[in-house]
C-alpha positions as a printed Julia matrix, in Angstrom:
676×3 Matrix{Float64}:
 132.92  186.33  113.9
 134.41  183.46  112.75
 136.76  180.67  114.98
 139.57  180.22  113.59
 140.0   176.67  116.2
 137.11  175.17  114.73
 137.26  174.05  111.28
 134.15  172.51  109.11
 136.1   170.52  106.12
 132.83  169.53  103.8
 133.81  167.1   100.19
 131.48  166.85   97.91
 133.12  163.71   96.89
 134.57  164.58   93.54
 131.36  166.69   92.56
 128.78  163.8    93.11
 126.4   166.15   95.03
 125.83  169.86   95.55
 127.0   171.89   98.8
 125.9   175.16   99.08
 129.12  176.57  100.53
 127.9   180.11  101.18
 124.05  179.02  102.56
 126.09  176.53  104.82
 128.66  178.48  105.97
 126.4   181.32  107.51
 124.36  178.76  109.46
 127.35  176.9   110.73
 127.22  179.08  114.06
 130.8   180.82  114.27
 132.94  177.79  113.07
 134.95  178.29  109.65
 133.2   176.06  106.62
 135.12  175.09  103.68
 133.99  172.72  100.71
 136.6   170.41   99.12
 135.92  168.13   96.06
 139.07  165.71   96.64
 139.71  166.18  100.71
 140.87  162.29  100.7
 143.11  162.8    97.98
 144.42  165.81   96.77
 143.44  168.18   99.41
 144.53  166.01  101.67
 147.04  168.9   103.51
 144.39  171.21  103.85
 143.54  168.65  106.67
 146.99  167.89  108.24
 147.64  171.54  108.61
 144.3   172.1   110.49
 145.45  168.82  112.57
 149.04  170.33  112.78
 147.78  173.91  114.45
 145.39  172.39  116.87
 142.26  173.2   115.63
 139.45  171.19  116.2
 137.78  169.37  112.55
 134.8   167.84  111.84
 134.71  166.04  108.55
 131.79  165.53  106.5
 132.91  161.75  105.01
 132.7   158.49  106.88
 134.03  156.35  104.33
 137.97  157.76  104.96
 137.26  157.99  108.67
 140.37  155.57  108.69
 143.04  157.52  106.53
 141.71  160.27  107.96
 142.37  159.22  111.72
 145.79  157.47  110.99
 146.85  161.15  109.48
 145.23  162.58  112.87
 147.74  160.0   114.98
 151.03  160.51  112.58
 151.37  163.93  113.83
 150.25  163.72  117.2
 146.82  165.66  116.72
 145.66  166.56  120.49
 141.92  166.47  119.5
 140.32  163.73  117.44
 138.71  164.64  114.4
 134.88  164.77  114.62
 133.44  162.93  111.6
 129.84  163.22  109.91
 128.16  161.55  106.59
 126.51  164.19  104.37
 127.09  162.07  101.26
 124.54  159.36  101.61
 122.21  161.47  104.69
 121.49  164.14  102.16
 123.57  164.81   99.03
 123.05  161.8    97.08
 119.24  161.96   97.14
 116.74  162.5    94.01
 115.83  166.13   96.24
 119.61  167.19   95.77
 118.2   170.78   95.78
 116.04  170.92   98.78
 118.49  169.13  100.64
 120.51  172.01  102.45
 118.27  172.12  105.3
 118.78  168.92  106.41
 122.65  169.31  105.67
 122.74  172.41  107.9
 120.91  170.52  110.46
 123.58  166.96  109.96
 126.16  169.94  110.47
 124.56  171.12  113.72
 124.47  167.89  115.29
 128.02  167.3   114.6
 129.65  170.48  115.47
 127.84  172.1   118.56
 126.63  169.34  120.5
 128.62  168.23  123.4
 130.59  165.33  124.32
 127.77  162.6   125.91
 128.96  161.61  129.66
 130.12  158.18  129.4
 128.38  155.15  130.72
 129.88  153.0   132.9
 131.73  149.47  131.74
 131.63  145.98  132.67
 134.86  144.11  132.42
 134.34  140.66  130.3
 137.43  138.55  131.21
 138.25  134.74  130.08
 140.53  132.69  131.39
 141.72  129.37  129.4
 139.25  126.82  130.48
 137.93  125.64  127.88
 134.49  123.49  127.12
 133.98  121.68  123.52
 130.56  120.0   123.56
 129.34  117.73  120.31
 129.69  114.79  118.08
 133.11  112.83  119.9
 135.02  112.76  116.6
 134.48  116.66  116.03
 134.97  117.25  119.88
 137.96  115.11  119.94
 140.08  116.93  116.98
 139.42  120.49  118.13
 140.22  119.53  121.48
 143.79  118.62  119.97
 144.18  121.7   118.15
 143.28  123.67  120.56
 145.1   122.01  123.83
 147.96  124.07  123.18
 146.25  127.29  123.5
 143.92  126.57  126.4
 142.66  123.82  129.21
 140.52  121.46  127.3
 137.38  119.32  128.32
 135.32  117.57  126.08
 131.49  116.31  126.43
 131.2   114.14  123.67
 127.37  114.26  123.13
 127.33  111.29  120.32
 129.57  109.48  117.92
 128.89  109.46  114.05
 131.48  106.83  113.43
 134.85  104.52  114.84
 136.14  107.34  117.6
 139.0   106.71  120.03
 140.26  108.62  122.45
 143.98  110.06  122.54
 146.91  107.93  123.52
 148.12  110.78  125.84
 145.02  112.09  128.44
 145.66  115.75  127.85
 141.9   116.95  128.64
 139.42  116.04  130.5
 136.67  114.08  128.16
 132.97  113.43  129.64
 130.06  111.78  127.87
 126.34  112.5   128.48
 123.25  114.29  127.42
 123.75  118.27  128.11
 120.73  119.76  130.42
 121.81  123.31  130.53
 124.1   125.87  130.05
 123.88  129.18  132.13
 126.5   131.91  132.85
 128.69  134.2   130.92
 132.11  134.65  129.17
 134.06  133.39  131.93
 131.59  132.35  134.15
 129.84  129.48  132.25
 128.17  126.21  134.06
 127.36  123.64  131.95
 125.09  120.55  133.85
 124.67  117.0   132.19
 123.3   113.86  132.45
 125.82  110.94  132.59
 124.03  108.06  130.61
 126.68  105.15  129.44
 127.73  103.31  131.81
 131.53  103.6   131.55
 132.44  106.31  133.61
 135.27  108.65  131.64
 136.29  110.52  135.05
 137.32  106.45  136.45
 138.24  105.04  133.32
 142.09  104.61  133.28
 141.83  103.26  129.5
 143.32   99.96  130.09
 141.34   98.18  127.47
 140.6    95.54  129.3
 136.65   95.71  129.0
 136.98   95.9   125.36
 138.87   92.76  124.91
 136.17   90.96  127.86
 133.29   91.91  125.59
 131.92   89.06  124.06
 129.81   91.71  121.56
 132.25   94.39  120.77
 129.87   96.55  122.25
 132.9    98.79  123.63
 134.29  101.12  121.51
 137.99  102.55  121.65
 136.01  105.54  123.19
 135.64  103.28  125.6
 131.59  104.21  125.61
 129.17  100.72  125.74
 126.9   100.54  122.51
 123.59   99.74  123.89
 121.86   98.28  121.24
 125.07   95.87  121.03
 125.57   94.84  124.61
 123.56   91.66  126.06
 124.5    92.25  129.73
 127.0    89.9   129.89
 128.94   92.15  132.21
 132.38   90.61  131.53
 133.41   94.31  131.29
 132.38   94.65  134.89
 134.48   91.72  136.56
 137.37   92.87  133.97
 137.24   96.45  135.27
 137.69   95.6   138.37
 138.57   97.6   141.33
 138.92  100.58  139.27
 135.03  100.39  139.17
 134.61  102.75  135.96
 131.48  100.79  134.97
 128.54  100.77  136.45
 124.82   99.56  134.79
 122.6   100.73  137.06
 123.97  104.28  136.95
 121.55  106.52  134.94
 121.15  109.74  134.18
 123.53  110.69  136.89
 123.74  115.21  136.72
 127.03  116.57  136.85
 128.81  120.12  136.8
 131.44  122.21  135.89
 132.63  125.66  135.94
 134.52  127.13  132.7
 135.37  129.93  130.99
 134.59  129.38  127.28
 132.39  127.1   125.93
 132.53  125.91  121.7
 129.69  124.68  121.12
 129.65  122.44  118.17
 126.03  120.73  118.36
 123.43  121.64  115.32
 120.98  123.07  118.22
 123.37  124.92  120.32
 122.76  125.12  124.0
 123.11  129.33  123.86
 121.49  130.85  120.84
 123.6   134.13  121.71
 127.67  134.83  120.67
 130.01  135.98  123.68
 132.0   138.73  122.94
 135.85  138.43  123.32
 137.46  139.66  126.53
 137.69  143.68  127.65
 134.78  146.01  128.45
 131.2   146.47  127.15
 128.95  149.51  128.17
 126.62  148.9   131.11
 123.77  149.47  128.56
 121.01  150.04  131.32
 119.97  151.37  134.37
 117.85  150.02  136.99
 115.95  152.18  139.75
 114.36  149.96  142.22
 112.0   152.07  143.59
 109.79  152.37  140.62
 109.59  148.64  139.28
 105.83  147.33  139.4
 106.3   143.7   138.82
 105.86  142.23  141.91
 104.37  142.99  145.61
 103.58  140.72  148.55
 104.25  137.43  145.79
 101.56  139.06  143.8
 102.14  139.4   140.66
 102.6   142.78  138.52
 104.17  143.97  134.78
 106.85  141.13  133.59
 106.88  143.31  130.76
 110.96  143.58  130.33
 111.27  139.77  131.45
 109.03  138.64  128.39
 110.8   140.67  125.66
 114.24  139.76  126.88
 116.11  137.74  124.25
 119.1   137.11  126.33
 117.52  136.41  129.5
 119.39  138.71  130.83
 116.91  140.23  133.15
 115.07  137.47  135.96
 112.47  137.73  138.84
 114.37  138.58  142.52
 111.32  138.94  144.71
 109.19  142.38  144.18
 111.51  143.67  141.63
 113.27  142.4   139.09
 117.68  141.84  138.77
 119.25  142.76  135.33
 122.84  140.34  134.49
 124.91  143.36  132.65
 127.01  139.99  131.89
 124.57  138.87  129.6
 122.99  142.12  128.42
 123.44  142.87  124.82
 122.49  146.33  124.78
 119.02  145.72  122.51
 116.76  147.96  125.04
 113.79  146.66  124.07
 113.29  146.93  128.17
 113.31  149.46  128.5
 111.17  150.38  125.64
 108.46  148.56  127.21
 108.82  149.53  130.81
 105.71  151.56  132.08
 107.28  153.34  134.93
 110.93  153.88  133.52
 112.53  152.03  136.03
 114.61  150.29  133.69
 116.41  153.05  131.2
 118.54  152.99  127.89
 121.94  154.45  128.76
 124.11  153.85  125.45
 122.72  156.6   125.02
 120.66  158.33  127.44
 116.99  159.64  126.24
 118.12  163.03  127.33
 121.08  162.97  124.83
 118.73  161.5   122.12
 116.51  164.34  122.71
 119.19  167.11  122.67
 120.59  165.6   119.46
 116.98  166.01  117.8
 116.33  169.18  119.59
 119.12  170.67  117.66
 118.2   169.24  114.73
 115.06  170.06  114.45
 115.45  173.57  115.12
 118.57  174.36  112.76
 116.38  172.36  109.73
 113.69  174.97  110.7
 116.2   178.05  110.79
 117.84  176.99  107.64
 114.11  177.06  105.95
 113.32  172.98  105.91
 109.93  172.21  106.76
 107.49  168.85  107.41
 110.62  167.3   109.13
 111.01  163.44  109.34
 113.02  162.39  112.34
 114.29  158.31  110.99
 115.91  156.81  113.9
 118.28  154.32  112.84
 120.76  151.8   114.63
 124.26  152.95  113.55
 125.65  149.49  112.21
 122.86  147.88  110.83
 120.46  151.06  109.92
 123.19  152.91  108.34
 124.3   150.32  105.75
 120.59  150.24  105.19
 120.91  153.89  104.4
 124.61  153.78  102.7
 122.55  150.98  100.07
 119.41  153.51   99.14
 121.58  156.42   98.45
 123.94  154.02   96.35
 120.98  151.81   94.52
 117.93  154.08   94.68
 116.56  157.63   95.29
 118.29  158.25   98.88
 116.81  159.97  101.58
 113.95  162.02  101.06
 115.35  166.1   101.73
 113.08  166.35  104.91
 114.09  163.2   106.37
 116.27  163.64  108.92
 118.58  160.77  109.99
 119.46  160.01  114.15
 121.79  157.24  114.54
 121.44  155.11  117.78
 122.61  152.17  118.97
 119.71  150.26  118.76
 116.24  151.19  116.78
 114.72  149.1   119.68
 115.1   151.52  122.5
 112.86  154.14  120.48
 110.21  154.04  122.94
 106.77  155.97  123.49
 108.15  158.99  125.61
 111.15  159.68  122.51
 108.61  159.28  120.06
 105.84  161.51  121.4
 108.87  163.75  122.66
 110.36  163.98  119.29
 106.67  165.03  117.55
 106.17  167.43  120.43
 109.53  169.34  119.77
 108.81  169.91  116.18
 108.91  166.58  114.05
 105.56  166.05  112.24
 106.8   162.19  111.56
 109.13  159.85  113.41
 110.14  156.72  111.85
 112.04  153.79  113.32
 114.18  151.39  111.17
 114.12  147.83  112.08
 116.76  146.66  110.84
 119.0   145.23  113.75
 116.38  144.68  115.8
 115.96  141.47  117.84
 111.75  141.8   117.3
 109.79  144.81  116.38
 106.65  143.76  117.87
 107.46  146.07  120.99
 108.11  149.07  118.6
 104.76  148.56  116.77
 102.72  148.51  119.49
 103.94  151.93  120.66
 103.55  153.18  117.13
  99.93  152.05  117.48
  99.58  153.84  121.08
 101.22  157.21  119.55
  99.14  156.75  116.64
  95.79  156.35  119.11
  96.64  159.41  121.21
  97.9   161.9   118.42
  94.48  160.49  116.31
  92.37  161.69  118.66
  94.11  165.04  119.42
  93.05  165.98  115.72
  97.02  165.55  114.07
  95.89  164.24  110.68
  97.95  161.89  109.12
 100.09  158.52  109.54
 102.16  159.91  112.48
 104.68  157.29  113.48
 105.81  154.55  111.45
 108.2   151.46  111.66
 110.33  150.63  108.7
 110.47  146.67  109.01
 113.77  146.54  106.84
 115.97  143.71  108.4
 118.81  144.35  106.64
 121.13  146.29  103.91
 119.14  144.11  101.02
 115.5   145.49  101.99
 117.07  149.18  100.86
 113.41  149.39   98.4
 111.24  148.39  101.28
 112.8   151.97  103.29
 112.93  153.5    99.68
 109.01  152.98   99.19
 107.95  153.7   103.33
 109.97  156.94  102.82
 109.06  158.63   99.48
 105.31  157.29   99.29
 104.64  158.62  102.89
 102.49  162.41  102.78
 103.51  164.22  105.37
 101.54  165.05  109.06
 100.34  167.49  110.82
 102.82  168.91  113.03
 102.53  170.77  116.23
 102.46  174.59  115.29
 104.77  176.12  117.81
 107.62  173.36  118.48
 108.05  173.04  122.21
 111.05  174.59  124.58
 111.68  171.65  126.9
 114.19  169.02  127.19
 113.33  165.61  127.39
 114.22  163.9   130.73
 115.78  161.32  132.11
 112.55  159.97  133.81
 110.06  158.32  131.19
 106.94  159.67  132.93
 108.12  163.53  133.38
 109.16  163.07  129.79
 105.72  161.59  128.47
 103.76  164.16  130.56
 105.65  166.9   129.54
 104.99  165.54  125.47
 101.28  165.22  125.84
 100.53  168.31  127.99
 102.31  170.34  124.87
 100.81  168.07  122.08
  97.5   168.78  123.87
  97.79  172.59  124.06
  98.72  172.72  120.09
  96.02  169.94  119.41
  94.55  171.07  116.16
  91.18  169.35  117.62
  91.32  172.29  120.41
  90.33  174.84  117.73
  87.25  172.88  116.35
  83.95  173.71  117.57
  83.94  169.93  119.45
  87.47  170.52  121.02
  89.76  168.01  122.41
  88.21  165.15  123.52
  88.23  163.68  127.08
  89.95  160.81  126.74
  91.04  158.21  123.71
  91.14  154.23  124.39
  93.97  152.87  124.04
  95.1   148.7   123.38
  96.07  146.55  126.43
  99.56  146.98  126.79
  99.45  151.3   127.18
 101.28  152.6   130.08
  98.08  154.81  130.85
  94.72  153.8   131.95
  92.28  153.64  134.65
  91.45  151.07  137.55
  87.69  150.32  138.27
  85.9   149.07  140.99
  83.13  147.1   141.36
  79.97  146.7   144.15
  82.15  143.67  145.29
  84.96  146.26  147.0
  85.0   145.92  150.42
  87.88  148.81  151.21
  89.9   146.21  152.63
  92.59  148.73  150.82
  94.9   145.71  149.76
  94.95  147.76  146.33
  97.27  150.73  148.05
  99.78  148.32  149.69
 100.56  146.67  146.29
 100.58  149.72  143.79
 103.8   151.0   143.16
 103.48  154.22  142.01
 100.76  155.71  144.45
  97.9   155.18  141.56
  95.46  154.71  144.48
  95.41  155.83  148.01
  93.42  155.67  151.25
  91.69  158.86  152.5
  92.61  159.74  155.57
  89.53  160.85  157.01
  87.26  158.22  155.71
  86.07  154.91  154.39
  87.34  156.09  150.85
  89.4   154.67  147.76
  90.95  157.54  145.65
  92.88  157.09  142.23
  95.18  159.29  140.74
  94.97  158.24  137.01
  98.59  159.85  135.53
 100.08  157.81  137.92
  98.39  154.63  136.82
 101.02  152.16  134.89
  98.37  149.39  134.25
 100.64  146.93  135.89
  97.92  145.25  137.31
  99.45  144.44  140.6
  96.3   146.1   142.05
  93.75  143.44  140.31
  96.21  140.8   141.55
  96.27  141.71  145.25
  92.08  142.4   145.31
  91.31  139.52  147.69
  87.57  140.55  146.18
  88.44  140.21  142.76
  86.76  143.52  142.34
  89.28  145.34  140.55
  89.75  145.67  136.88
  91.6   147.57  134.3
  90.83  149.92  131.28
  93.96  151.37  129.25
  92.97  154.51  128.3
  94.72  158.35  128.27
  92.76  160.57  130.31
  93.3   164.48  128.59
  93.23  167.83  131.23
  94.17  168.4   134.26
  91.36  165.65  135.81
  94.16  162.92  135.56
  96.49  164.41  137.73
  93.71  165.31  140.34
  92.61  162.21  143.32
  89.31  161.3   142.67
  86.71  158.96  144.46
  86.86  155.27  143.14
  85.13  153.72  145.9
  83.39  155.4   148.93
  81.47  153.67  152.09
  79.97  154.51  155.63
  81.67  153.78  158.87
  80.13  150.77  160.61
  79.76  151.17  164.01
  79.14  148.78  166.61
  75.94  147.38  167.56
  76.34  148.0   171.34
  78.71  150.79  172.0
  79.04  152.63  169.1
  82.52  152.41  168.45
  83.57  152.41  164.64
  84.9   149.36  163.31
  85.46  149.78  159.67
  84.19  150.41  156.52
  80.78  148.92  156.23
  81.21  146.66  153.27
  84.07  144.88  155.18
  82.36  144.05  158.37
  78.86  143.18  156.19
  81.43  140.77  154.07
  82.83  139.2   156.89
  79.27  138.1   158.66
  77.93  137.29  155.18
  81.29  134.54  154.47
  80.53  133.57  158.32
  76.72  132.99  157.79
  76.46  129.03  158.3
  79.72  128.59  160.12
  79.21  125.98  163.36
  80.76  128.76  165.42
  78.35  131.13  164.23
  74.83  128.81  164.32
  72.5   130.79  166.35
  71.42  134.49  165.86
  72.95  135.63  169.29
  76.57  134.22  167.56
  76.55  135.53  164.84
  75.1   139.03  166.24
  78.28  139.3   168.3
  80.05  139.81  164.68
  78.62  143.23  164.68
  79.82  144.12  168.12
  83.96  145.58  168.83
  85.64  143.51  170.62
  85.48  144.79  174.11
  81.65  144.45  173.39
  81.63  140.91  172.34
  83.65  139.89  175.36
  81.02  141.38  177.22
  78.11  139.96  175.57
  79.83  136.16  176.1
  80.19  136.79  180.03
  76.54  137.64  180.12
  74.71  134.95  178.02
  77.23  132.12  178.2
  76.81  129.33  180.46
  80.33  129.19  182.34
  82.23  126.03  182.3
  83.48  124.13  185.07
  86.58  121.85  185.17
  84.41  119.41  186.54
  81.69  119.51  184.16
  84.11  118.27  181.61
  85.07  115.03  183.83
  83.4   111.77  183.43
């Protein structure tokens, strides 16, 4: 039964591709499917009277989005218009014919997904103050232009030529060499060195230490030339009590506080652009509890600090603090986070995952097989896309197009979650991407894993396209790419919001359809993987004493102390290779192997490092683990406290013991005795 609310408009865009209007329209789940040839034009009422009676219209064209939303607002429409591209996604491809899976599946994702819950915003606000740093006679004349507008200051950096300051003293004008510049649209603070000698913040501009100057090494910028002046201070005595010069002053810091900064230097101080004021998403979450980077001062993963580009994200004691202020929303932190406690929330893995779910299983319903999921960033990627379907041979029919807002939050658990629901291939376009080093080395872990699991073929790859011109470098990755082995029976589940429920939930099904589990040498124990995996085991060596330093510092209860016994267990799934463990090892005796352990053997404790009780020499009493106490006499051995045989004996007694032992073979000493 058809809804008559919910109204499909597809254009073929005057006949430049193929749209199989009946094939479509019984795969288009209930909703009422029309094709059009000139919607923008000519059929153009068609629209406004499915706008006029309410109904709610998704558009296949992205190109009139604009004509077609201003027609949406003239009459009031009480439901915005839902808009899709099947033009250069699928119909304009050299595989025109094999295409309507992949349009069915576009259709899917467009029509019967719902609305994503929004993310939260943080307000960017700027007030006028107003910081021009650079060359003085550049500073200088935007500082005039721009007085009117805002409060001016000016740290004139240099001067290429004659400079002079203005007549009136409408800004504030510094000189010096700029240290740093930290802070955010609004909340900048810029620190300098003060180097000339003529103070600007004194100088009342009097001229009378340019006319003392026996050089004319003062300037009407009132700055002293250096390389002119032979310290006859007249300039001092002429100055006078004002006291705006000073030699001996050097490299004096300063400070201030403003709200915009124009930085006009050829090296600017910030290599990132603020964004004007009003409200940006908060583009990622933080959960405390399950950062590894830092324990007890020892140090852990700094993964998310290193990739950074907007240092954005900063050490603050075991865990780490994120500055939404100066996040720009790459989430390349979250990509390489072990433990998921930093997450991508513009959008959300789960919503990724739904969005792919649904695509991948209406391509499959509609007959498409080998399916390509190409995760794209949706300014940069999809004018990358828009170019190949203009210039070359578009997208290949079974490659299947998820815009995102940025390729680098494609991370190991949406990958191998993408494969495991049905995907045989899953690539990632670059372009827009701050660095995709971090992308390619989880590539090269899904590649490991999925290699040894028997799926033959190249099974992730990155597109490194930077931008709209590289069109033949995605043309060539796409069409010359044979497809891989996908997983036979796609899986049920939806991805998670945790990383680590998500990745275990990927590789437990990717393991159960492994085509090496029906070869005679089945799936294989475990695969190595590159430094860097979030999987792996800890080892330890002879040199262990179970001080059990190792469970205090591991964050995500990777090993444990038995409570019975002298014993070190390790729970390998748990294990993010952090290495806060090797760190905190007062014994050095810990090291790390990245590796993914297959079957149920990860998820079970096992013994890393067993030892006997010790007991005490005298009573009996336990004392510790053997190694411990043995490691203790052994670093002892030699001390002056510890010379003779009955000393260092006492080492092996408990305490009550040795107090014991010392009242009974101790000579006592007297106050006396240690009198003259």
């Amino acid at each position: 039964m058809r809804n008559s609310s919910k109204q499909i408009r597809l254009c073929d865009c005057n006949r430049s591709f193929d749209l199989d209007a009946e094939r479509l329209s019984g795969l288009s789940s209930g909703a009422g499917v029309s094709v059009h040839h000139e919607l923008c034009r000519r059929e153009l009422p068609v629209l406004e009277a499915d706008l006029a009676a309410g109904c709610d219209v998704a558009v296949s064209c992205t190109q009139e989005s604009a004509l077609f939303s201003e027609l949406a607002d003239s009459i009031d429409s009480a439901r915005p218009i839902r808009f899709f591209n099947l033009r250069e996604n699928a119909g304009w491809s050299d595989e025109r014919a094999a295409v309507t899976p992949k349009m069915a599946a576009l259709i899917a994702a467009a029509t019967t997904l719902p609305d994503v819950e929004p993310v939260t915003g943080v307000q960017m606000h700027a007030g006028r103050a107003l910081l021009i740093v650079g060359e003085a006679g550049a500073a200088l004349g935007w500082a005039e232009r721009l007085a009117s507008s805002f409060d001016v200051s000016v740290l004139m950096t240099e001067r290429a030529g004659e400079v002079e300051l203005p007549a009136e003293n409408t800004c504030q004008v510094w000189s010096g060499r700029p240290l740093a510049l930290k802070g955010h649209l609004g909340a900048f603070e810029l620190s300098w060195a003060q180097q000339n000698p003529i103070d600007l913040d004194l100088c009342v501009r009097c001229n009378a230490c340019i006319k003392a100057c026996p050089e004319g090494a003062i300037g009407f910028d009132f700055q002293v030339d250096a390389n002119k002046c032979k310290s006859h201070r007249a300039c001092v005595t002429a100055c006078g009590e004002i006291g705006a010069i000073d030699f001996s002053r050097k490299d004096v810091a300063r400070s201030e506080q403003f709200d915009l900064v124009l930085d006009l230097q050829a090296e600017p101080l910030l290599k990132r652009v603020e964004l004007p004021d009003g409200e940006k998403p908060r583009y990622v979450a933080f959960e405390s509890g399950l950062c590894a980077h830092s324990r007890s001062r020892k140090s852990g993963c700094n993964n998310c600090i290193e990739v950074c580009s907007t240092e954005a994200i900063r050490s603050n004691g075991d865990v780490i603090a994120v500055d939404p202020y100066l996040c720009k929303g790459c989430g390349t932190c979250s990509t390489v986070c072990p433990s998921g406690a930093l997450s991508f929330q513009y959008p959300r893995v789960p919503d990724v995952g739904l969005q792919v779910k649904t695509v991948l299983a209406e391509y499959a319903r509609a007959g498409g097989s080998d399916a390509c999921v190409l995760f794209h960033a949706a300014d940069a990627g999809g004018k990358l896309i828009e170019r190949l379907a203009r210039r070359g041979r578009g997208l290949p029919a079974r490659v299947i197009p998820v815009e995102i807002w940025s390729a680098d939050a494609i991370g190991l658990d949406l990958m191998l979650g993408t494969l495991a629901l049905g995907a045989c291939q899953v690539a990632v376009l670059t372009a827009g991407s701050h660095d995709p080093a971090p992308l390619q080395a989880q590539a090269g872990h899904a590649a490991a894993i999925l290699g040894a699991l028997g799926y033959a073929g190249e099974p992730v790859r990155i597109v490194d396209a930077a931008d709209a011109d590289d069109w033949k470098k995605l043309e060539r990755a796409l069409w010359d790419w044979t497809p891989a082995t996908a997983v036979s029976r796609p899986a049920s589940f939806r991805l998670l919001p945790k990383k680590r429920e998500t990745l275990d939930l990927a590789l437990r099904h990717l393991v159960a359809e492994a085509p090496a589990a029906r070869t005679e040498a089945g799936v294989p124990a475990m695969v190595a993987l590159k430094a860097g995996a979030p999987f792996g085991q800890v080892m330890a060596s002879d040199a262990c004493t179970l001080c059990m330093a190792c469970t205090g510092a591991c964050p995500a209860g990777a090993l444990r102390a038995s409570n019975d016994s002298y014993r070190l267990d390790f729970i390998e799934c748990n294990c993010l290779q952090c290495g806060l463990c090797v760190n905190a090892c007062p014994e050095s005796a810990l090291s790390l192997e990245p590796r993914l352990l297959f079957g149920d053997e990860a998820r079970r404790a096992r013994k890393l490092r067993e030892a006997d009780t010790f007991h005490c020499v005298s009573c009996g009493k336990a004392m510790g683990a053997s190694p411990m106490i043995e490691a203790m006499i052994s670093r002892l051995t030699g001390h002056s406290m510890f010379a003779s045989a009955t000393e260092l004996g006492r080492l092996r007694m408990c305490g009550d013991c040795r107090v014991i032992d010392l009242m009974k073979n101790e000579k006592s000493t007297k106050a006396w005795d240690m009198t003259e």
